[in-house]
Kinemage of the C-alpha trace (Angstrom):
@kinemage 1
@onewidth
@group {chain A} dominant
@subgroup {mainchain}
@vectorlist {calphas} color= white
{ca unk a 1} P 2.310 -25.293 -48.301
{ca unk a 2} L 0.833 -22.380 -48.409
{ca unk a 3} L -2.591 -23.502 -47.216
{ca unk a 4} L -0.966 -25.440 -43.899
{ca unk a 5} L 0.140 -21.936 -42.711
{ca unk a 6} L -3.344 -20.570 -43.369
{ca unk a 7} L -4.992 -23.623 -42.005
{ca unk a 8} L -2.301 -23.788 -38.976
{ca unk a 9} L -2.695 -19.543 -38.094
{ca unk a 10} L -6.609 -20.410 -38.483
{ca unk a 11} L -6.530 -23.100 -35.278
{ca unk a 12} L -4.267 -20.884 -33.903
{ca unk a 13} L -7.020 -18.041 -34.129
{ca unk a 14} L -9.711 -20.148 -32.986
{ca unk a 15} L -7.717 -20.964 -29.690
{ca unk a 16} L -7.277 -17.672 -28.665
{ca unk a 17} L -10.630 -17.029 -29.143
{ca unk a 18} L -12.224 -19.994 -27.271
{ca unk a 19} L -9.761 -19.245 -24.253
{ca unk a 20} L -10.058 -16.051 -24.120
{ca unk a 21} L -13.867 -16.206 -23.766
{ca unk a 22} L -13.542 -19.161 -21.642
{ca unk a 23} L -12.138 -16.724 -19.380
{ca unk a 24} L -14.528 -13.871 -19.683
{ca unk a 25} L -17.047 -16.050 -18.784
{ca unk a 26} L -15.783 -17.729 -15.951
{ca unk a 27} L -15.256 -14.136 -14.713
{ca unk a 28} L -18.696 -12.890 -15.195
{ca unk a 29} L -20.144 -16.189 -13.066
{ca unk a 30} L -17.729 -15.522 -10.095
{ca unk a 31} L -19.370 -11.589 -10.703
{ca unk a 32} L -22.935 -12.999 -10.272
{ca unk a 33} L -21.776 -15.244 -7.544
{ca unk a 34} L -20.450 -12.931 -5.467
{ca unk a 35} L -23.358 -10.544 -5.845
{ca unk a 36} L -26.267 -13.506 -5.325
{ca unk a 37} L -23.989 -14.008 -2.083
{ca unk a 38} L -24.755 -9.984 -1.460
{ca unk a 39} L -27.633 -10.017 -2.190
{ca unk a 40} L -28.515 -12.860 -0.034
{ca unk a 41} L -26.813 -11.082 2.934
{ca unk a 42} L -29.265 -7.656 2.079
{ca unk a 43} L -31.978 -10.093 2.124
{ca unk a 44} L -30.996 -11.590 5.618
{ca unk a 45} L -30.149 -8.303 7.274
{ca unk a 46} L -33.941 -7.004 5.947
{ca unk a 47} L -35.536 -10.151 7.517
{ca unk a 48} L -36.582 -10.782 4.302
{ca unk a 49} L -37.425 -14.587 2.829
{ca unk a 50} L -37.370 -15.604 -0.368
{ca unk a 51} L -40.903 -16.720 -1.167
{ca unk a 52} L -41.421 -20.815 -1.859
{ca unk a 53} L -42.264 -21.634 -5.407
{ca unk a 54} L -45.411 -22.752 -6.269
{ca unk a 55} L -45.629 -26.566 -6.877
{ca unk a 56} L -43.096 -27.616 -3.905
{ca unk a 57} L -45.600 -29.643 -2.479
{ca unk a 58} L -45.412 -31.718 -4.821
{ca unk a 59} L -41.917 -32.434 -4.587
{ca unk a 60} L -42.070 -32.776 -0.792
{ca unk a 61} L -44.864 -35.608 -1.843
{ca unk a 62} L -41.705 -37.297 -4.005
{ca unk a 63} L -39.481 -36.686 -1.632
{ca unk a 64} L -41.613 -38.769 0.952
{ca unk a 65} L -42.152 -41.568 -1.180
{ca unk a 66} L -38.314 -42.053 -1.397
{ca unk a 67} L -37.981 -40.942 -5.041
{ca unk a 68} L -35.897 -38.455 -5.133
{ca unk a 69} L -34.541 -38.353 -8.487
{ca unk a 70} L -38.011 -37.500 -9.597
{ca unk a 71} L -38.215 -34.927 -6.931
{ca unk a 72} L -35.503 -33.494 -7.964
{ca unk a 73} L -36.572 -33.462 -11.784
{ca unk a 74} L -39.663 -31.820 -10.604
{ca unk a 75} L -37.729 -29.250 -8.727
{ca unk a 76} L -36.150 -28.317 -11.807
{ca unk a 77} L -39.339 -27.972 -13.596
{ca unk a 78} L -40.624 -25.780 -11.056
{ca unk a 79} L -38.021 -23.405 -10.775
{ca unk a 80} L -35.511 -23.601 -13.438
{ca unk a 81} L -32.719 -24.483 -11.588
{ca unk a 82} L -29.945 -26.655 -12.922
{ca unk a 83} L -28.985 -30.535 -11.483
{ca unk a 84} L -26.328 -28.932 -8.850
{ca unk a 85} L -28.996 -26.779 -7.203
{ca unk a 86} L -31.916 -28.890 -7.573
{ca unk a 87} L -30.166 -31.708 -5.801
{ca unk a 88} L -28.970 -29.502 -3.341
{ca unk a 89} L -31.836 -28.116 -2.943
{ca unk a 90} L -34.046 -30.796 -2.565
{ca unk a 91} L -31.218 -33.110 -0.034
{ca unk a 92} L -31.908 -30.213 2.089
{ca unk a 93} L -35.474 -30.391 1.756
{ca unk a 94} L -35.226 -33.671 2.522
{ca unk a 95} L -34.024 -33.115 6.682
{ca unk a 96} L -36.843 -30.651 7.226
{ca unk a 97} L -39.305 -33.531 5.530
C-alpha cells in the first residue's frame, strides 16, 4: 500500500512538472515572437532587407519544375527552417516565380 502512495505522489510530481514547463515554454516562444515581429518592424523602418540565402536558386529551379515538396526540403536544408516556414516560405516564392 505503501508503494501506490509513493508511486501515485510520483505521477503526481511528474505532472506538475511537465505542465508547468509546458507553460514556460510556450511563454518564452510568444517572447521571441513578439520580438522577431520587432525586430522585423526596426528592420522595415531602416530600409533594411534581410539578405537571400545562398542556394535559393536552386529551390526556385524546384519550384519551376512543379516539385515543390523537394523545394521545400531544400529550403530547409538551406536555411534551417522548420516544415511551417519552409512551406510558407517557399508558396510565397512560388507567386513571384
Amino acid at each position: 500500500m505503501n508503494t501506490l502512495y509513493v508511486l501515485m505522489a510520483l505521477l503526481a510530481a511528474a505532472g506538475w512538472i511537465t505542465s508547468t514547463v509546458t507553460l514556460r515554454m510556450r511563454a518564452l516562444q510568444d517572447r521571441a515572437d513578439r520580438l522577431e515581429r520587432r525586430l522585423g518592424l526596426v528592420l522595415d523602418h531602416l530600409g533594411i532587407e534581410e539578405p537571400e540565402p545562398a542556394g535559393m536558386d536552386a529551390v526556385r529551379a524546384l519550384m519551376r519544375e512543379g516539385r515543390t515538396v523537394s523545394a521545400i526540403k531544400a529550403y530547409r536544408e538551406t536555411t534551417g527552417a522548420g516544415l511551417a516556414e519552409a512551406k510558407k516560405a517557399v508558396e510565397s516564392l512560388d507567386l513571384k516565380v
